[in-house]
py3Dmol code that shows the C-alpha trace and the ligand (Angstrom):
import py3Dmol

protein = """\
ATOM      1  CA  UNK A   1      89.732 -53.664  91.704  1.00  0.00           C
ATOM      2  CA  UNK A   2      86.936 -55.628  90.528  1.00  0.00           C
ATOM      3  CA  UNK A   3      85.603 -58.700  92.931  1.00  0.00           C
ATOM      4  CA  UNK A   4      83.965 -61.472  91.109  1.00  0.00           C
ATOM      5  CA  UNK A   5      81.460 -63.682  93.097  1.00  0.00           C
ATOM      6  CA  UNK A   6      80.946 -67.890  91.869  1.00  0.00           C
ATOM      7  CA  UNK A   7      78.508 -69.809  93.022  1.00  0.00           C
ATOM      8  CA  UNK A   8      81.554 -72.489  94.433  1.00  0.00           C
ATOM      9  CA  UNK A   9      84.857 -73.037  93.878  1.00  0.00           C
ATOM     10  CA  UNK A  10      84.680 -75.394  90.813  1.00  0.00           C
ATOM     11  CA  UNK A  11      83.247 -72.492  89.059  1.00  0.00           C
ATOM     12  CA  UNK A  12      85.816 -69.747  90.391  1.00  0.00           C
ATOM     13  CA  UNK A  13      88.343 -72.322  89.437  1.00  0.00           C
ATOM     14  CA  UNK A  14      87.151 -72.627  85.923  1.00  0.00           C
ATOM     15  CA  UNK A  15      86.884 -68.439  85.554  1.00  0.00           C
ATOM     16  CA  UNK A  16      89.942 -67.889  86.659  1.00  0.00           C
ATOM     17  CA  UNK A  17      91.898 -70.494  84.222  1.00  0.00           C
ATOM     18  CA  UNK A  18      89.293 -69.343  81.553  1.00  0.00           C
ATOM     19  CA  UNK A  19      90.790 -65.605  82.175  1.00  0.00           C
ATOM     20  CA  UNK A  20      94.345 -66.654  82.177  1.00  0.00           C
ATOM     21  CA  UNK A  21      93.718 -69.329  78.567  1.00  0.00           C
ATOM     22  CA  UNK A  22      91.701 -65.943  76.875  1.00  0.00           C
ATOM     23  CA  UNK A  23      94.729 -64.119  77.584  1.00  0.00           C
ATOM     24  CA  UNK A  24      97.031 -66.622  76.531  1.00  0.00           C
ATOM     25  CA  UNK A  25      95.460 -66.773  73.216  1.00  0.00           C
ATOM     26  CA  UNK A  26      95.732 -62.786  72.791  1.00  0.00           C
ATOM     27  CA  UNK A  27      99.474 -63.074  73.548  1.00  0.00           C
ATOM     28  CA  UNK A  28     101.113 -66.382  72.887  1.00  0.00           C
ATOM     29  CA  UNK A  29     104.307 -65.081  74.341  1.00  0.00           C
ATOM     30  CA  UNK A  30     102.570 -64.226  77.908  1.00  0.00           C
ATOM     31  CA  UNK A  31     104.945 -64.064  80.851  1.00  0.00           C
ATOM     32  CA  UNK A  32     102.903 -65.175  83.576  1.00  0.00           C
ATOM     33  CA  UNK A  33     103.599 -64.881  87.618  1.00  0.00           C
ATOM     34  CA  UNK A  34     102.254 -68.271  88.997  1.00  0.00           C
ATOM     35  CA  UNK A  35     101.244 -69.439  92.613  1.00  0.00           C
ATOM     36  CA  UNK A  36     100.962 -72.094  94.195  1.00  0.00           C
ATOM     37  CA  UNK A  37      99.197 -73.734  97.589  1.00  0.00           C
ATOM     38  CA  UNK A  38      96.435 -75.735  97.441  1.00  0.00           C
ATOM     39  CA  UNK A  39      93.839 -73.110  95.580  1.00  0.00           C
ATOM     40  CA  UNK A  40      95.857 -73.511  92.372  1.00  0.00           C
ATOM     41  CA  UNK A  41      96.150 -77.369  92.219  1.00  0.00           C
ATOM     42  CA  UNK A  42      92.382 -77.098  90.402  1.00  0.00           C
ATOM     43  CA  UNK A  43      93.523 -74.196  88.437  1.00  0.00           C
ATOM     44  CA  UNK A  44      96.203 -76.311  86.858  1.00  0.00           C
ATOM     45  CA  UNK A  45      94.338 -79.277  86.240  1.00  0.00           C
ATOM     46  CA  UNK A  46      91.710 -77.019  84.260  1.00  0.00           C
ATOM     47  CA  UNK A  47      94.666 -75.093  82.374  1.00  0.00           C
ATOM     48  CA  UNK A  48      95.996 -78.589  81.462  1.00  0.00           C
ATOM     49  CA  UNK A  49      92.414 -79.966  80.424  1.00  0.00           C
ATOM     50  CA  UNK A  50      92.269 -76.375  78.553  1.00  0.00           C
ATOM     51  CA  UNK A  51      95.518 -77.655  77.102  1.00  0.00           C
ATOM     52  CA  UNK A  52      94.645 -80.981  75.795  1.00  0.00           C
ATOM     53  CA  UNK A  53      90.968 -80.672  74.818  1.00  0.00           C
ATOM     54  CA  UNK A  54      90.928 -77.373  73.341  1.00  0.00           C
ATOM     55  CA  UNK A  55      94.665 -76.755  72.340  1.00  0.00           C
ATOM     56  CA  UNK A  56      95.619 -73.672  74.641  1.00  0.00           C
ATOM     57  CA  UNK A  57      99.075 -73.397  73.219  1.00  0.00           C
ATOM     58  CA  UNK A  58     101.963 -72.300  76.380  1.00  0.00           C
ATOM     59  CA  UNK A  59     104.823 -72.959  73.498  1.00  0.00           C
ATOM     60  CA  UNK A  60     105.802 -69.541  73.777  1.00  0.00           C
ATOM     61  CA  UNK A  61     105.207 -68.778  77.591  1.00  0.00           C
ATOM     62  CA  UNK A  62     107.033 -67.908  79.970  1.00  0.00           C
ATOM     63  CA  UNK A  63     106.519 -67.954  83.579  1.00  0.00           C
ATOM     64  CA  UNK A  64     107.968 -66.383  86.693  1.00  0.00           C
ATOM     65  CA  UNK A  65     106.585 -68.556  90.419  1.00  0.00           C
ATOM     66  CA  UNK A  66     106.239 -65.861  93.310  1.00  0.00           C
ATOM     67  CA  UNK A  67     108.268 -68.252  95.846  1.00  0.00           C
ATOM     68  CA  UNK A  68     110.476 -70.941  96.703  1.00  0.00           C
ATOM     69  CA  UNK A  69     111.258 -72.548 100.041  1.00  0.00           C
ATOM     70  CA  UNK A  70     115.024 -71.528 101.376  1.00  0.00           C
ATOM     71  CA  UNK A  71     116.434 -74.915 101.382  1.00  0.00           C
ATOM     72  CA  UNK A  72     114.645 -77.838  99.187  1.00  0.00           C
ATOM     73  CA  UNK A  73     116.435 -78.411  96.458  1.00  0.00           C
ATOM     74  CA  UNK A  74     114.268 -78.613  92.876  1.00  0.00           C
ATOM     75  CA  UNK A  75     113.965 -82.401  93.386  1.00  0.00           C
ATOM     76  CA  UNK A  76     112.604 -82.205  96.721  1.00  0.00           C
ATOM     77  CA  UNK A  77     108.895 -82.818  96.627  1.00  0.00           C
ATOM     78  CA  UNK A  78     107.706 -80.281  98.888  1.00  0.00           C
ATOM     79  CA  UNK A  79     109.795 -77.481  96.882  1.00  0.00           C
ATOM     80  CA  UNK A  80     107.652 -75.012  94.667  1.00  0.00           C
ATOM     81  CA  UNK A  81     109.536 -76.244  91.653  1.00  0.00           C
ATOM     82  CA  UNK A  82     108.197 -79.890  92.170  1.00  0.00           C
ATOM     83  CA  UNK A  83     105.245 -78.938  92.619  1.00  0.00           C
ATOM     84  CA  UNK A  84     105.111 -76.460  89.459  1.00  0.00           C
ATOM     85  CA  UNK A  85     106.537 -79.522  87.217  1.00  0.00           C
ATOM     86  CA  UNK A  86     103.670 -81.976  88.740  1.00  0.00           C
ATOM     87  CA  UNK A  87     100.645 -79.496  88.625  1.00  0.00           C
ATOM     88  CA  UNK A  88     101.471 -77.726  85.337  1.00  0.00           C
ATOM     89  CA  UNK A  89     105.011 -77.616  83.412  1.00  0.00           C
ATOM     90  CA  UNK A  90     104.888 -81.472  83.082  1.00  0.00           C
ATOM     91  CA  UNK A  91     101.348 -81.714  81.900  1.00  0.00           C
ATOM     92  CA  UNK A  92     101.154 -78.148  79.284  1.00  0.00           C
ATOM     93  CA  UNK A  93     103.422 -77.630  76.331  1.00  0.00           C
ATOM     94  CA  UNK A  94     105.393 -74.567  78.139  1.00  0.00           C
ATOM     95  CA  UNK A  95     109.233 -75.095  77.668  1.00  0.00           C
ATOM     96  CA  UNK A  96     111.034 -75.695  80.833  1.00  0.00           C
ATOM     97  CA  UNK A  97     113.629 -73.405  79.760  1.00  0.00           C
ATOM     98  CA  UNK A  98     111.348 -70.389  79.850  1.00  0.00           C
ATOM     99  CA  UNK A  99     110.242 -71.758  83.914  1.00  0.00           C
ATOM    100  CA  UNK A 100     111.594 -69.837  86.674  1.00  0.00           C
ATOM    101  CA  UNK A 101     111.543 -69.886  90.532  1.00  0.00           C
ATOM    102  CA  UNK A 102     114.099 -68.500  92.837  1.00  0.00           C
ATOM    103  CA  UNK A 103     116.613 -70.971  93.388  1.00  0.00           C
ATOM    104  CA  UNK A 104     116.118 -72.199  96.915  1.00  0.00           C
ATOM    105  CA  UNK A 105     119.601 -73.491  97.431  1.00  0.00           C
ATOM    106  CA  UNK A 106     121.609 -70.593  95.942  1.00  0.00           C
ATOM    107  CA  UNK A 107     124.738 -70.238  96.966  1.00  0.00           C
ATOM    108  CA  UNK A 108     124.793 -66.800  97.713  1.00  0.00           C
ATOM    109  CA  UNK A 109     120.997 -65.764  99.472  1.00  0.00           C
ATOM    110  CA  UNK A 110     121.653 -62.131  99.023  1.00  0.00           C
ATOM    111  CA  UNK A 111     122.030 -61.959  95.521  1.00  0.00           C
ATOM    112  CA  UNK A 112     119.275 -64.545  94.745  1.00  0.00           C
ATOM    113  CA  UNK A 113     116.531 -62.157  95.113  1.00  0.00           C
ATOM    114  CA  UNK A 114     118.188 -59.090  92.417  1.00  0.00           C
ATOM    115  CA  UNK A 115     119.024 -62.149  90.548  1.00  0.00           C
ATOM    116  CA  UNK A 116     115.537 -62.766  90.157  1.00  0.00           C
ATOM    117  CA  UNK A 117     114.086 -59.251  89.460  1.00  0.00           C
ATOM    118  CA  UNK A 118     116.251 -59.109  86.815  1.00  0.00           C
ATOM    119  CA  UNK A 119     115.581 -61.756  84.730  1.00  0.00           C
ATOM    120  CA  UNK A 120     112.218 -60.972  85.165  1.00  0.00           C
ATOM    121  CA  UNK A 121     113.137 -57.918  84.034  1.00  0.00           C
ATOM    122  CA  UNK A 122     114.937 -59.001  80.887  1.00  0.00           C
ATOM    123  CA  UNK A 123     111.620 -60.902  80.005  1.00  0.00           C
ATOM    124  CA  UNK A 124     109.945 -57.569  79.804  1.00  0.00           C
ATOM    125  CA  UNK A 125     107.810 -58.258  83.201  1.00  0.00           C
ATOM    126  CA  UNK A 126     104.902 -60.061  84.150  1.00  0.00           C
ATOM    127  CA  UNK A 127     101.671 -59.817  81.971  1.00  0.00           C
ATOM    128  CA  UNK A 128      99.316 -61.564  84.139  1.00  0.00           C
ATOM    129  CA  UNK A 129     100.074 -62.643  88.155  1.00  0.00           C
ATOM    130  CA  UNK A 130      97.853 -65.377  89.174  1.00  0.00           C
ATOM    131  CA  UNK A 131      97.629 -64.926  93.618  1.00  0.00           C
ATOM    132  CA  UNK A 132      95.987 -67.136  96.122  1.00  0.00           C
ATOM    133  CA  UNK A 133      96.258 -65.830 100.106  1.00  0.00           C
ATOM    134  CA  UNK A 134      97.931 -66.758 103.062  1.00  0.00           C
ATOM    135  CA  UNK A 135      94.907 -67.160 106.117  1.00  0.00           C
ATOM    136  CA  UNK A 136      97.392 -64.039 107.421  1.00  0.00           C
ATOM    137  CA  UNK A 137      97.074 -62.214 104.272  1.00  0.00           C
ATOM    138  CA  UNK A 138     100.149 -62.720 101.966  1.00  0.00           C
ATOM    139  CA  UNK A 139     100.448 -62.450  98.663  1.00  0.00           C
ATOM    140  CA  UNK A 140     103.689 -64.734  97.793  1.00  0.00           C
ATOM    141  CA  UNK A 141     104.998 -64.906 101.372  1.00  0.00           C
ATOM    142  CA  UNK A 142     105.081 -61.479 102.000  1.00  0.00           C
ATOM    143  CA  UNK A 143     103.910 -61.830 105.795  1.00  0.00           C
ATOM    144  CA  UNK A 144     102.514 -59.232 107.888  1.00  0.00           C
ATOM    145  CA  UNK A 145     105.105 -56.385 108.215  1.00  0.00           C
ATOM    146  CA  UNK A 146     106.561 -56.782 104.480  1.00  0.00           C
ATOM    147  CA  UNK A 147     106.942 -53.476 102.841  1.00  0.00           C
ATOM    148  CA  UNK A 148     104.514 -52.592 100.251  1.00  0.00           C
ATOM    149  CA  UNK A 149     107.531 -51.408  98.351  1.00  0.00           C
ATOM    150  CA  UNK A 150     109.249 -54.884  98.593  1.00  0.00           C
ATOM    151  CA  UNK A 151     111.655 -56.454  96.035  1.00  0.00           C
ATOM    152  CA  UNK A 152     112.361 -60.159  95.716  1.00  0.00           C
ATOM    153  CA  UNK A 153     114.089 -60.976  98.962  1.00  0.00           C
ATOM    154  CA  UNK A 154     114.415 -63.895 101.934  1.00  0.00           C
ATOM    155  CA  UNK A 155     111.635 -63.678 104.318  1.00  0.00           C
ATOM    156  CA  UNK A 156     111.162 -65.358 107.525  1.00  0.00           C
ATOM    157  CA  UNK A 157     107.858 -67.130 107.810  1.00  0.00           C
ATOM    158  CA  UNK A 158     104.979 -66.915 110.485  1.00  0.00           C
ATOM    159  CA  UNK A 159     103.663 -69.158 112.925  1.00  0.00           C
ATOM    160  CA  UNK A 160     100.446 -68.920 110.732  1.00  0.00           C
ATOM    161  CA  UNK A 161     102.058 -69.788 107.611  1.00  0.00           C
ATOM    162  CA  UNK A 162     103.692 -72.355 109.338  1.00  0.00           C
ATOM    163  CA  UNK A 163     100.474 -73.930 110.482  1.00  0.00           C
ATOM    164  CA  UNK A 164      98.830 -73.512 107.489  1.00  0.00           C
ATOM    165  CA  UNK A 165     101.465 -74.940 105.134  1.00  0.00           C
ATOM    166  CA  UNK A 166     103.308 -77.304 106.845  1.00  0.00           C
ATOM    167  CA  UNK A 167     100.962 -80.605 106.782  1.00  0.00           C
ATOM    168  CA  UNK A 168     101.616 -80.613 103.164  1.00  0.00           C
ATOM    169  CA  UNK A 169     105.204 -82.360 104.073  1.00  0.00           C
ATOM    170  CA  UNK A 170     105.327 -85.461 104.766  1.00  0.00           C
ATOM    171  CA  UNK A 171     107.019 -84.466 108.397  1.00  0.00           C
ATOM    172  CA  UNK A 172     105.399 -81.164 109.037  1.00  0.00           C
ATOM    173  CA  UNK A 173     108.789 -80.605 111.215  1.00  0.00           C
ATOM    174  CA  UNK A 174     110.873 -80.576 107.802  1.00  0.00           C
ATOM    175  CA  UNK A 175     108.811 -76.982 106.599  1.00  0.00           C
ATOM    176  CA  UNK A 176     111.443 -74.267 106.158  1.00  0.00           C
ATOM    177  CA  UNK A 177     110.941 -71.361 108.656  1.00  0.00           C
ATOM    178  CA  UNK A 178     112.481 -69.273 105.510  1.00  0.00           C
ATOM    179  CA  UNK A 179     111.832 -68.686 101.997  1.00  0.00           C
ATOM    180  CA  UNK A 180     112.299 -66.663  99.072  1.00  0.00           C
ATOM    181  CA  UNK A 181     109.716 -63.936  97.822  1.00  0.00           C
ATOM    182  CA  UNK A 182     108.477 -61.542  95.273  1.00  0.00           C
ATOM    183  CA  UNK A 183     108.237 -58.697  97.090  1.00  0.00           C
ATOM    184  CA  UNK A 184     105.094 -57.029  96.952  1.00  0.00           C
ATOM    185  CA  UNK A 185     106.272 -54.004  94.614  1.00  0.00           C
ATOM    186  CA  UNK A 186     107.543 -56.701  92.464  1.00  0.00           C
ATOM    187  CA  UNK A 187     103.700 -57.999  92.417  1.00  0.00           C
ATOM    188  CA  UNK A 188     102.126 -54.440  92.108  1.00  0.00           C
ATOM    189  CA  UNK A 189     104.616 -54.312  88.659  1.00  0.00           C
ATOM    190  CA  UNK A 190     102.811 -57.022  87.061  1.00  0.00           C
ATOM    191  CA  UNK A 191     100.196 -55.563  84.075  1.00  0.00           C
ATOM    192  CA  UNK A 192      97.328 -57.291  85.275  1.00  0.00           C
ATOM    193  CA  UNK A 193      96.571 -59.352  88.420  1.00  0.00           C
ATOM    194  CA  UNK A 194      93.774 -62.529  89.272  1.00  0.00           C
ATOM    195  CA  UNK A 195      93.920 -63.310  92.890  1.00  0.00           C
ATOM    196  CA  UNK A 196      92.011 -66.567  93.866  1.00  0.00           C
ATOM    197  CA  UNK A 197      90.088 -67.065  96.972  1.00  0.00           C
ATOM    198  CA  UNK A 198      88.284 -69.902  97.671  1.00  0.00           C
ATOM    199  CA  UNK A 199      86.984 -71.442 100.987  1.00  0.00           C
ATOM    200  CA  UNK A 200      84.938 -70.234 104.074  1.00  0.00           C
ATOM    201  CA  UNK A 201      88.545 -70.111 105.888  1.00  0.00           C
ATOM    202  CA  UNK A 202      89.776 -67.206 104.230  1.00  0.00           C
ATOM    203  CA  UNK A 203      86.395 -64.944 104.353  1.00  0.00           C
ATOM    204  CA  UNK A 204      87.525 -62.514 107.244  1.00  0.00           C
ATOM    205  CA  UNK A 205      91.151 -62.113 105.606  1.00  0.00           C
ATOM    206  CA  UNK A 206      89.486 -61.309 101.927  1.00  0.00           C
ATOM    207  CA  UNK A 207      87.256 -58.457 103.215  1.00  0.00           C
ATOM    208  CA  UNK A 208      89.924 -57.078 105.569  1.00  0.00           C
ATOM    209  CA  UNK A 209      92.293 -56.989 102.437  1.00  0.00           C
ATOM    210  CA  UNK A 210      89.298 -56.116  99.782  1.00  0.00           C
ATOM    211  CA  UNK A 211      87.534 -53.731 101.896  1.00  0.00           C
ATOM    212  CA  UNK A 212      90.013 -52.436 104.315  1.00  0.00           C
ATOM    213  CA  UNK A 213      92.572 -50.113 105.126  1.00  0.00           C
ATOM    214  CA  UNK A 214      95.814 -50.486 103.050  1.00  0.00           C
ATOM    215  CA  UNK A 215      98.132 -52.003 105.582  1.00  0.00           C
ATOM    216  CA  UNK A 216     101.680 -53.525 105.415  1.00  0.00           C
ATOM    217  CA  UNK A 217      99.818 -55.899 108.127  1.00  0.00           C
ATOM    218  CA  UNK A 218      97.698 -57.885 105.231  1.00  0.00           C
ATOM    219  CA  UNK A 219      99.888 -57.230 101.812  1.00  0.00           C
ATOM    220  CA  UNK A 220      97.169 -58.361  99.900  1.00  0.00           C
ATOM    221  CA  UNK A 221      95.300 -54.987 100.789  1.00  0.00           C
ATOM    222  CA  UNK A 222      98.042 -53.728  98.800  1.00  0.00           C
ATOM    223  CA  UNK A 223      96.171 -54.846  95.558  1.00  0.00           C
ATOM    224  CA  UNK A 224      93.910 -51.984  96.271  1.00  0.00           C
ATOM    225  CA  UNK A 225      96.307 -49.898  94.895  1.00  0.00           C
ATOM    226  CA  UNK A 226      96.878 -51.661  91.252  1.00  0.00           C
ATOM    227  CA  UNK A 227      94.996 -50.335  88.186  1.00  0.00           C
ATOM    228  CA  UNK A 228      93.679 -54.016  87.241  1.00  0.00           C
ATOM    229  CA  UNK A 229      93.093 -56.225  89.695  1.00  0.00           C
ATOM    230  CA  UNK A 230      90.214 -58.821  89.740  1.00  0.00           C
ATOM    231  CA  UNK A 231      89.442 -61.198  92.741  1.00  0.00           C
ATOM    232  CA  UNK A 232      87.453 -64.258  91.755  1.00  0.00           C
ATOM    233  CA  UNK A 233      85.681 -66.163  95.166  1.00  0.00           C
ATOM    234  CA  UNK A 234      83.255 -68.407  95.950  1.00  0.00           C
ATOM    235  CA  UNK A 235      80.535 -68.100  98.020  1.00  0.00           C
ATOM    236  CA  UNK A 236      82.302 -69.626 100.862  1.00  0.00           C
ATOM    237  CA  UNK A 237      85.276 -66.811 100.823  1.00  0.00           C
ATOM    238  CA  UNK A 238      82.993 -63.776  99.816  1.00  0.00           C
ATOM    239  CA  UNK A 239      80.478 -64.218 103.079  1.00  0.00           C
ATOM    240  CA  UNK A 240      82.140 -61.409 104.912  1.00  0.00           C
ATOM    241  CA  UNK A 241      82.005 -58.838 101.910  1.00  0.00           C
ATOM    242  CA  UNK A 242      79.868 -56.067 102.557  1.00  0.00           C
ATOM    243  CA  UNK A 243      79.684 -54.996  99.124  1.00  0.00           C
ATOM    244  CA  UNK A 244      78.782 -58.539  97.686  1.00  0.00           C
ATOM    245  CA  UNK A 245      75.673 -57.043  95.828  1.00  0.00           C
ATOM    246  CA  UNK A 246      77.412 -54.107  93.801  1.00  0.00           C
ATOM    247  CA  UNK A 247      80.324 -56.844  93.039  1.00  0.00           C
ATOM    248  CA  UNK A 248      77.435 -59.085  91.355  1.00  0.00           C
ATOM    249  CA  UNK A 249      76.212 -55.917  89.683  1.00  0.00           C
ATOM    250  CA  UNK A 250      79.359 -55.179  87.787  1.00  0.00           C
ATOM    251  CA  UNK A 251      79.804 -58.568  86.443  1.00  0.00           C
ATOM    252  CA  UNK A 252      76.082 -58.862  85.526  1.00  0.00           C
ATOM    253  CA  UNK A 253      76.288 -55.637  83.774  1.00  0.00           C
ATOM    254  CA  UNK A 254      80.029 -54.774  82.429  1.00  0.00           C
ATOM    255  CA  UNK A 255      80.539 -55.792  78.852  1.00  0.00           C
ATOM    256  CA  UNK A 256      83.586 -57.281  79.827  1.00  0.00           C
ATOM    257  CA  UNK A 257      82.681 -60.097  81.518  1.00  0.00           C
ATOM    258  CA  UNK A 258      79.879 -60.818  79.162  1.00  0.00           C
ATOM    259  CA  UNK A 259      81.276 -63.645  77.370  1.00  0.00           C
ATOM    260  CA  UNK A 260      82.001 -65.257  81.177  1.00  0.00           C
ATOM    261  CA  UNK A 261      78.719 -64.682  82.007  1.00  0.00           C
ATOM    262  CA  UNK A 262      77.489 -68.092  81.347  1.00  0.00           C
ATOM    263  CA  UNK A 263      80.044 -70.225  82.601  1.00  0.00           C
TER     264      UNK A 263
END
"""
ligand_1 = """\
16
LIG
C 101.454 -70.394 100.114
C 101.962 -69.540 98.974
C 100.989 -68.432 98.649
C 99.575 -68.970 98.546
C 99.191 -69.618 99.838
C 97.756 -70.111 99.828
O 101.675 -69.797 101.357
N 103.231 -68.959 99.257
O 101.375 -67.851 97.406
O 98.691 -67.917 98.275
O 100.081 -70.714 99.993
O 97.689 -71.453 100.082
P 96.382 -72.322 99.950
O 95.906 -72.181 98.548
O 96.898 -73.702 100.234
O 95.435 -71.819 100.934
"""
view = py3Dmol.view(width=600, height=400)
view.addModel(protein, "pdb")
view.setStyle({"model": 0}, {"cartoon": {"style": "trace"}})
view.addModel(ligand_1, "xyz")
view.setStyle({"model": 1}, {"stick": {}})
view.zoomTo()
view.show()
């Protein structure tokens, strides 16, 4: 795991889509595991600026989102796939076609989440997952208690999630209490991972799951156990990490991150 310290979140914003564009390029046919919450909303809007002014092609993407809400049908416009149109799909050259979320009315719920493993599957996997967090520590909505061995499944929601999510409807009472998941082996499958962390309001949750125990309490600890993880913050988010000063070391002094080095 590497941890990745900006100065605020405009410029965490900007790494992170610059990672995901530089990858792009290297692989035109990327499948990528999206996110979504209010972290990624700037994220998009730079991948879409990336898009227009400096022809970042998604022609040949493809793209697997980590949730959906049980319930809200694609047109509804607090459902994942909305918001994925608004934010991104409508606004890149990806092909809808190649778009995929589980289907939060499917008829059958059980089958929904193997459904979705396996066309993820049949796309070869996920290159690059792109992961905000939950103020309880999710990854997807994998809440406290989710197995770290987890396949795409239903998954009831918290009373934190719940909080923290529902004044994005228009009646907070109208939030689903459910919703399908990624599990978080599904996540740990993916060949490289960028979690996103922004804001003083998720500080304590990032160094529990950065510098923590592994626990099934906070899935995102579970990233500790992935080959190639990195965790871009701000300044705001990384306050509580006690190793803030090796963190700035690595990316002042790996040759990886030298051409980022100056953004
Ligand atoms: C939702 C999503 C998570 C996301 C989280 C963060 O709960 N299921 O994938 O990480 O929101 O939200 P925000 O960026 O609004 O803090």
């Amino acid at each position: 795991m590497e941890v990745i310290i900006r100065p605020d979140a405009r410029s965490a914003v900007k790494l992170t889509a610059r990672i995901i564009a530089d990858d792009l390029k290297k692989k035109p046919d990327m499948v990528f595991g999206l996110a979504t919450g209010r972290t990624m909303e700037a994220v998009y809007a730079e991948l879409a600026r990336l898009h227009k002014e400096c022809g970042v092609d998604f022609s040949l993407a493809k793209s697997f989102n980590l949730d959906e809400y049980i319930g809200l049908a694609p047109e509804n416009k607090n459902s994942y796939r909305y918001y994925m149109n608004y934010h991104l799909f409508n606004n890149v050259n990806i092909d809808l076609r190649n778009t995929h979320l589980p289907d939060g009315i499917a008829e059958d719920l059980d089958a929904e989440g193997p459904r979705y493993e396996q066309v993820i599957a049949d796309a070869g996997g996920i290159d690059l997952q792109l992961l905000g967090i939950g103020c309880d520590g999710h990854i997807g909505f994998n809440e406290p208690l989710s197995s770290l061995a987890s396949r795409t499944r239903q998954k009831a929601l918290t009373p934190e999630t719940y909080e923290q999510n529902s004044p994005l409807f228009d009646n907070p009472q109208d939030m689903p209490k459910r919703a399908f998941t990624m599990g978080v082996g599904t996540i740990l499958d993916a060949k490289r991972i960028v979690m996103l962390v922004t804001g003083p309001e998720k500080a304590e949750i990032l160094a529990k799951a950065v510098e923590g125990p592994v626990t099934s309490m906070i899935s995102a600890s579970a990233l500790q156990l992935h080959p190639r993880v990195v965790i871009i913050a701000d300044e705001d988010a990384a306050v509580k990490l006690e190793g803030k000063n090796y963190y700035r070391w690595i990316f002042q002094n790996e040759p990886e991150w030298e051409p980022y080095r100056s953004m």
